[in-house]
ChimeraX commands (.cxc) that place a marker at each C-alpha (Angstrom):
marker #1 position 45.99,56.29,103.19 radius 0.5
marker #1 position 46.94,58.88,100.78 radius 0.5
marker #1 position 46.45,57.49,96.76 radius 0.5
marker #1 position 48.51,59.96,94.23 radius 0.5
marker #1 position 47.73,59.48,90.77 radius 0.5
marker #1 position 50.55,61.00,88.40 radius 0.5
marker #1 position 49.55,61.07,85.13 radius 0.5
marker #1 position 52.70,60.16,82.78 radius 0.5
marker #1 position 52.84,61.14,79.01 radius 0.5
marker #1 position 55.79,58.64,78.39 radius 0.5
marker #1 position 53.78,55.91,79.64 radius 0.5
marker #1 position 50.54,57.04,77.39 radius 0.5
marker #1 position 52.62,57.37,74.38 radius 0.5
marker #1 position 53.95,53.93,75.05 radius 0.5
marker #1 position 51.08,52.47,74.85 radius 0.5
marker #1 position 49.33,54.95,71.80 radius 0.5
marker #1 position 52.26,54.71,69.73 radius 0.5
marker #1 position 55.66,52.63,68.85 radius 0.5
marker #1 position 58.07,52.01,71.12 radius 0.5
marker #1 position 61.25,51.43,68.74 radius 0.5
marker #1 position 63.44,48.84,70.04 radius 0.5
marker #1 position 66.34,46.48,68.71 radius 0.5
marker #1 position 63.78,45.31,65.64 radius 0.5
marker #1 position 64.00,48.83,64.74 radius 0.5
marker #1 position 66.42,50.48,62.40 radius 0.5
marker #1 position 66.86,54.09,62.19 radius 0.5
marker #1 position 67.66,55.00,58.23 radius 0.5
marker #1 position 70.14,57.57,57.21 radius 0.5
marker #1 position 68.27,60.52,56.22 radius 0.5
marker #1 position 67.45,60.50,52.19 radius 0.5
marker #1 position 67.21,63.08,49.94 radius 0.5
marker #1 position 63.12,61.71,49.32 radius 0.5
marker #1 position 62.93,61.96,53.33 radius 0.5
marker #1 position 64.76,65.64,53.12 radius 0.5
marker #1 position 62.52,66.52,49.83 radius 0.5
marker #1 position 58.79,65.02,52.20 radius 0.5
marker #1 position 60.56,67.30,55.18 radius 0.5
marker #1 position 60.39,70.23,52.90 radius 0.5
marker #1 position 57.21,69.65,51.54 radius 0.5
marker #1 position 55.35,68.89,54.45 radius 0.5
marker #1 position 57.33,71.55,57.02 radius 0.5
marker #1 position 58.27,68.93,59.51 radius 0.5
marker #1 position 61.23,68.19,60.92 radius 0.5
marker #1 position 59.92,65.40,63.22 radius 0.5
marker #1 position 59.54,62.56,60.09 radius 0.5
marker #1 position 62.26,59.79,60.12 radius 0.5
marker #1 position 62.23,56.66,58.04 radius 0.5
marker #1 position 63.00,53.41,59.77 radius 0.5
marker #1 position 63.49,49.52,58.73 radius 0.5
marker #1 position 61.62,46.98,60.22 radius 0.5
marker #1 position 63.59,43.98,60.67 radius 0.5
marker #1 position 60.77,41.50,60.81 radius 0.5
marker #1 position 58.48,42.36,58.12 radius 0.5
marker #1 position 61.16,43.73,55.75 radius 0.5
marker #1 position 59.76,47.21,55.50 radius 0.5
marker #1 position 60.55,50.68,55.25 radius 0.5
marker #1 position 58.47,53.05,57.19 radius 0.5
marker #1 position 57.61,56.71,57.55 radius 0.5
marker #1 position 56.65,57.93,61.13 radius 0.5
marker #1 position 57.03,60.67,63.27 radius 0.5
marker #1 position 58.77,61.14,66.57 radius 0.5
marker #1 position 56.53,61.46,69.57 radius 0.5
marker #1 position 59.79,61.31,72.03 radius 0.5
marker #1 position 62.79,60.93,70.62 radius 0.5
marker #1 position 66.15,59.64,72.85 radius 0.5
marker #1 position 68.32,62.22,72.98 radius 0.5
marker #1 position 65.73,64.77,74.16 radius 0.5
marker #1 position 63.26,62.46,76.17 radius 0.5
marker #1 position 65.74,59.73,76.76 radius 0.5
marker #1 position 63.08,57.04,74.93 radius 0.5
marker #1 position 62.10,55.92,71.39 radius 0.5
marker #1 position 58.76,56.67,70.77 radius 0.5
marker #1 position 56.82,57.21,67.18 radius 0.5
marker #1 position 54.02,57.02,65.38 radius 0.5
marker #1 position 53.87,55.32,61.46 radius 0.5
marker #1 position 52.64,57.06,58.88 radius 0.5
marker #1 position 53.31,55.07,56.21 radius 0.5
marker #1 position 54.04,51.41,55.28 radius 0.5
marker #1 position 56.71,51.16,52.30 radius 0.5
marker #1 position 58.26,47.42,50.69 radius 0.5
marker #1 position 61.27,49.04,49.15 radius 0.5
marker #1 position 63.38,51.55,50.40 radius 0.5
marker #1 position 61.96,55.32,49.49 radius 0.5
marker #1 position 64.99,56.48,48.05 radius 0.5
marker #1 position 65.40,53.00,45.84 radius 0.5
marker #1 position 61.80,52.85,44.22 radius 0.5
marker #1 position 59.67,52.76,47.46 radius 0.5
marker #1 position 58.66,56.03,47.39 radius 0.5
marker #1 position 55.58,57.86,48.05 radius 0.5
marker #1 position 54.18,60.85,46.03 radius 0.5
marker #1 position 54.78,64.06,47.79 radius 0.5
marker #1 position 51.49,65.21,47.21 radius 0.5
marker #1 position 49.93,62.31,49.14 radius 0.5
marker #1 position 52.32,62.83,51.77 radius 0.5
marker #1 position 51.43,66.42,52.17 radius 0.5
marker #1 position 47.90,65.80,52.67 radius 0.5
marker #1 position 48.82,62.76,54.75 radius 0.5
marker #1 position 50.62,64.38,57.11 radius 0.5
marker #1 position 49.49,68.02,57.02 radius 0.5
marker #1 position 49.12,69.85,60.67 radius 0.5
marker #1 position 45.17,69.84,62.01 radius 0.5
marker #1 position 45.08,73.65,61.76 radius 0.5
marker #1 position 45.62,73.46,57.86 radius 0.5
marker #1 position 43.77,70.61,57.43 radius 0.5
marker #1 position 40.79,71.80,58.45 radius 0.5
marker #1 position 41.53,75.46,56.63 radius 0.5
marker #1 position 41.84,73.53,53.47 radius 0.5
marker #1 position 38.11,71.38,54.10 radius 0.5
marker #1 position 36.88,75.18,54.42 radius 0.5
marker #1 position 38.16,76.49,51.67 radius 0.5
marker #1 position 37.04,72.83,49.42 radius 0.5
marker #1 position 33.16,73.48,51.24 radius 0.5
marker #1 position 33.21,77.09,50.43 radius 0.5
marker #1 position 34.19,76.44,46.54 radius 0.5
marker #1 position 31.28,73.96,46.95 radius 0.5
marker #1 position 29.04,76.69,48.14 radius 0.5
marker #1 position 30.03,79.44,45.76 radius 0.5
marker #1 position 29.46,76.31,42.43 radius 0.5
marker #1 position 26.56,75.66,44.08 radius 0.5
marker #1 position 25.08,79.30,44.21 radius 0.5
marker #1 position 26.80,79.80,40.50 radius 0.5
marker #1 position 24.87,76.66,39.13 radius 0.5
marker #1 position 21.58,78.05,40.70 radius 0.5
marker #1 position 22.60,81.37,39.48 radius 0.5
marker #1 position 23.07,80.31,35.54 radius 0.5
marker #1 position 19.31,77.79,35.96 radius 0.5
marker #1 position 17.86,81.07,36.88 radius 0.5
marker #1 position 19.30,83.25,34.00 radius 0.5
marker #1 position 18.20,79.98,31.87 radius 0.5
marker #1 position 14.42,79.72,33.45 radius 0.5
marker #1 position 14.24,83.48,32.83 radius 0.5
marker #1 position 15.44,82.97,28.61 radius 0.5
marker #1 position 12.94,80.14,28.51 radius 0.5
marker #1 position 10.30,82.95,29.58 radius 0.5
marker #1 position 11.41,85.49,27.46 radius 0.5
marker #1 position 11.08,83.51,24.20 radius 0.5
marker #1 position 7.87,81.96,24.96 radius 0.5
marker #1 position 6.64,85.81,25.31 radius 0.5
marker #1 position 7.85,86.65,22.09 radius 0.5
marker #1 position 6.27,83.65,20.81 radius 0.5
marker #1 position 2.86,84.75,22.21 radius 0.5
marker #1 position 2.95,82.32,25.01 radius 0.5
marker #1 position 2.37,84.78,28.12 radius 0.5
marker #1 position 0.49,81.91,29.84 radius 0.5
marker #1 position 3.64,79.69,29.67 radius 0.5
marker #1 position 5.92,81.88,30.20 radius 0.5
marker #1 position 4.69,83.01,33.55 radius 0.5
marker #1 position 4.14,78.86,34.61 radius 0.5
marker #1 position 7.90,78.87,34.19 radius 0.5
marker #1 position 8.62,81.82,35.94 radius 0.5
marker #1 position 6.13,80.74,39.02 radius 0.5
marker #1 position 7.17,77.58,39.24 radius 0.5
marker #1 position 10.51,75.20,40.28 radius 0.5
marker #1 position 13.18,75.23,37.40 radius 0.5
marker #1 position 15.85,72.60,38.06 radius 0.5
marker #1 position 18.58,71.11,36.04 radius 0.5
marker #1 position 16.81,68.75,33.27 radius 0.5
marker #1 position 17.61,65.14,34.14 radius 0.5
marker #1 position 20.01,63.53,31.73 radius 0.5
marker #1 position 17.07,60.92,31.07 radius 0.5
marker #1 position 15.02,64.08,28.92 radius 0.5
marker #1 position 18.20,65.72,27.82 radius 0.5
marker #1 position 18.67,62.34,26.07 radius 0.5
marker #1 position 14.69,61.90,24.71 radius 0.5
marker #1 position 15.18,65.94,23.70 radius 0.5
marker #1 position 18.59,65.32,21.68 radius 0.5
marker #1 position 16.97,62.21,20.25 radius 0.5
marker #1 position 13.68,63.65,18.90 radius 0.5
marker #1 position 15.96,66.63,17.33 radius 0.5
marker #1 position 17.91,64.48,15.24 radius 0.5
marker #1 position 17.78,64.89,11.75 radius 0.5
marker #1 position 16.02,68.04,11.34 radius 0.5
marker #1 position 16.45,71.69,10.81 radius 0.5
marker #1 position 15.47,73.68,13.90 radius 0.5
marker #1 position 15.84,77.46,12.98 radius 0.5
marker #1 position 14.84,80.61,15.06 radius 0.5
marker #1 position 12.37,82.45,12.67 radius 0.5
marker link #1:1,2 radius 0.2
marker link #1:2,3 radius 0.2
marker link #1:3,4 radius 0.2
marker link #1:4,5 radius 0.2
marker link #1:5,6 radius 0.2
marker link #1:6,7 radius 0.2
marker link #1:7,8 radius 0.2
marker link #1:8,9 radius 0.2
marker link #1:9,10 radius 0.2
marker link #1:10,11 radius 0.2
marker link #1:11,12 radius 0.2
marker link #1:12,13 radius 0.2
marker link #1:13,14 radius 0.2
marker link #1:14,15 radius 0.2
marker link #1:15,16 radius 0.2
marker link #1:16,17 radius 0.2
marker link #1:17,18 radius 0.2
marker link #1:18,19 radius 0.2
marker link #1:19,20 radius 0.2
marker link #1:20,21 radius 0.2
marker link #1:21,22 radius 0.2
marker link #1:22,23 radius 0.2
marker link #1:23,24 radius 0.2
marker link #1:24,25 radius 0.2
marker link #1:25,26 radius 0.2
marker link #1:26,27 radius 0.2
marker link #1:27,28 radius 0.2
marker link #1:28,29 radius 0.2
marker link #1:29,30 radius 0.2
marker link #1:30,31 radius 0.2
marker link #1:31,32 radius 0.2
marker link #1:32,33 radius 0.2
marker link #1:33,34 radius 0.2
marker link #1:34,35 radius 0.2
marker link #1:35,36 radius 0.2
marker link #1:36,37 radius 0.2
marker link #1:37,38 radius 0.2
marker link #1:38,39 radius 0.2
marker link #1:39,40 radius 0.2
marker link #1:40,41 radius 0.2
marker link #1:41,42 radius 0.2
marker link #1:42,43 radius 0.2
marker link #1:43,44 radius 0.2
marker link #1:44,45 radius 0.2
marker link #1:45,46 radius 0.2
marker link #1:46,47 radius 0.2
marker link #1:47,48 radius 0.2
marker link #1:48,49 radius 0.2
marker link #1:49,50 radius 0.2
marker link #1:50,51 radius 0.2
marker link #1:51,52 radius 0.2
marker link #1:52,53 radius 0.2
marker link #1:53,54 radius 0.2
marker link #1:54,55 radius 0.2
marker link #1:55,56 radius 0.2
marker link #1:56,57 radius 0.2
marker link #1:57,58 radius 0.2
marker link #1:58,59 radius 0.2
marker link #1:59,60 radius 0.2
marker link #1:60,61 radius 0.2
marker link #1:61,62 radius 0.2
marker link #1:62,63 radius 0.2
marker link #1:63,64 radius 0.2
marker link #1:64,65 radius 0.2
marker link #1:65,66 radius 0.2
marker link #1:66,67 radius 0.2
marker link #1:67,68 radius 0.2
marker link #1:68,69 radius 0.2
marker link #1:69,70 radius 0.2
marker link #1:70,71 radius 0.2
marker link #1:71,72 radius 0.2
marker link #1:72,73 radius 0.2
marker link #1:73,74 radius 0.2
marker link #1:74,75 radius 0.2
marker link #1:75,76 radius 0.2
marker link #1:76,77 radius 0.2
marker link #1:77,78 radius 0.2
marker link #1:78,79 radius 0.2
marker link #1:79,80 radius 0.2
marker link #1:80,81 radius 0.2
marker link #1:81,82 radius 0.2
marker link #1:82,83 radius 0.2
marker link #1:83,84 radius 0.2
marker link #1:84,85 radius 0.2
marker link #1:85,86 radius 0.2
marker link #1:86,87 radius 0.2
marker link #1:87,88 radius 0.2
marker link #1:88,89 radius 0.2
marker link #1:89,90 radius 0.2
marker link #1:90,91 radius 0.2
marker link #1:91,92 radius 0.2
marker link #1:92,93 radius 0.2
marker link #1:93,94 radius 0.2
marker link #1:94,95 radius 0.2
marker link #1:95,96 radius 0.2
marker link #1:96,97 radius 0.2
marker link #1:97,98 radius 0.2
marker link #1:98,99 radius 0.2
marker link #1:99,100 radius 0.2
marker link #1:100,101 radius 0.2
marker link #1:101,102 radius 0.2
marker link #1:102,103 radius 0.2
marker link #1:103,104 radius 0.2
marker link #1:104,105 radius 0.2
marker link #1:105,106 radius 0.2
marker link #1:106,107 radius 0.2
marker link #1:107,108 radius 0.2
marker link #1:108,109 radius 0.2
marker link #1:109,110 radius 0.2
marker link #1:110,111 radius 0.2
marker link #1:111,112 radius 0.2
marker link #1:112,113 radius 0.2
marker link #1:113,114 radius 0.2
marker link #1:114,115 radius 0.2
marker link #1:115,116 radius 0.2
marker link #1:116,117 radius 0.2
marker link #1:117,118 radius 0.2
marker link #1:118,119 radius 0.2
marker link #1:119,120 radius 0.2
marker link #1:120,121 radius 0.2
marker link #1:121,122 radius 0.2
marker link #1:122,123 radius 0.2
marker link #1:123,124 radius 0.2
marker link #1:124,125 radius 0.2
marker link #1:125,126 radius 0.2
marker link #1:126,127 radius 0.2
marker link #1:127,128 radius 0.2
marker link #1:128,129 radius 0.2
marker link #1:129,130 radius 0.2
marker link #1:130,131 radius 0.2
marker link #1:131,132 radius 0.2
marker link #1:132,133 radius 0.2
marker link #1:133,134 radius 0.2
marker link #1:134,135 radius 0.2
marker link #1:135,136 radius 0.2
marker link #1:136,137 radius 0.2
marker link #1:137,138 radius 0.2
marker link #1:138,139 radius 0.2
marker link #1:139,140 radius 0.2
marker link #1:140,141 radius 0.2
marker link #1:141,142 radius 0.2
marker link #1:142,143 radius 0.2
marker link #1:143,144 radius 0.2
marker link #1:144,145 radius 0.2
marker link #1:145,146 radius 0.2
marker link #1:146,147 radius 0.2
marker link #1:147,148 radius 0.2
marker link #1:148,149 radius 0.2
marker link #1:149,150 radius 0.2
marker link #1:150,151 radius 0.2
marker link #1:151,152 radius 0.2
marker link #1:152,153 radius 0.2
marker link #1:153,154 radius 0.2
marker link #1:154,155 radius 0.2
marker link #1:155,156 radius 0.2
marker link #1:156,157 radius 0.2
marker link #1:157,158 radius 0.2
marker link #1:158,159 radius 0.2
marker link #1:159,160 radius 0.2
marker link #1:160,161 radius 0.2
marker link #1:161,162 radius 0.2
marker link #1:162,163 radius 0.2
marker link #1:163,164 radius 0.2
marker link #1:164,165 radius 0.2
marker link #1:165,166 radius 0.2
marker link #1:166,167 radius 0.2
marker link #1:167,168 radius 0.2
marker link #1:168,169 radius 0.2
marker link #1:169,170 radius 0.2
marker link #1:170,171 radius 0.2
marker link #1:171,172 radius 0.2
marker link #1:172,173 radius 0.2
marker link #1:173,174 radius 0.2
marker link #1:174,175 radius 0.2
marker link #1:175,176 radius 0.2
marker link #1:176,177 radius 0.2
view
């Protein structure tokens, strides 16, 4: 007995996503649908009412019916009034929401390389900071301190002795001479 197993994409996407069916309506095409087309470069978003639950909702096209002879879609986004009539969604959410997986992840490098480059900036200006710090105590006389702060860690004071700093300044004259 000879067992062939077909493997149908119809069928998967029937059961991953939405099939539409008579609760379904298609909506005309608005001009926030046309201006979330433009925004997010895809022509495969449609916004559809759902008879049921009285919504409006964003989705994409997995198979559509006049080229794969089925309804098939995925929702993107849930909406109580109509998105041309109050129910819209800001574009800018919408971009990220439905931004390809290529650009997604280009933009999450470019976010964690910013990160890196504050990062090395911040550690950058506590080092020009640590090395001040050692330069006046020299001046002052203080050799001995000044090279304890140059050996040792320098980090970011915590706001907790910023605060008892600030406090113990108050009211009085602090000149440089």
């Amino acid at each position: 007995m000879d067992i062939e197993m077909v493997f149908d994409p119809i069928e998967l996407a029937m059961q991953d996503g939405l099939t539409l069916d008579e609760r379904h309506h298609i909506c005309v095409e608005s001009q926030w649908l046309r201006a979330v087309k433009r925004t997010t470069g895809r022509d495969d978003l449609f916004v559809y009412y759902h008879k049921e639950t009285n919504n409006f909702v964003l989705a994409q096209w997995i198979y559509t019916p006049e080229k794969d002879g089925v309804a098939i879609c995925t929702e993107l986004e849930v909406m109580e009034e109509a998105p041309d009539r109050g129910g819209w969604i800001s574009l800018e959410y919408i971009k990220s929401r439905c931004a390809k997986g290529d650009e997604m992840v280009k933009t999450l490098k470019h976010k964690m390389k910013e990160a890196e480059y504050a990062k090395k900036a911040e550690k950058e200006e506590l080092l020009e900071k640590r090395t001040a710090a050692a330069d006046y105590l020299r001046k002052q006389g203080k050799p001995e301190i000044a090279a304890s702060i140059e050996s040792g860690p320098y980090a970011k004071p915590k706001p907790e002795t910023l605060d008892i700093l600030n406090n113990g300044a108050k009211n009085r004259i602090i000149t440089s001479g």
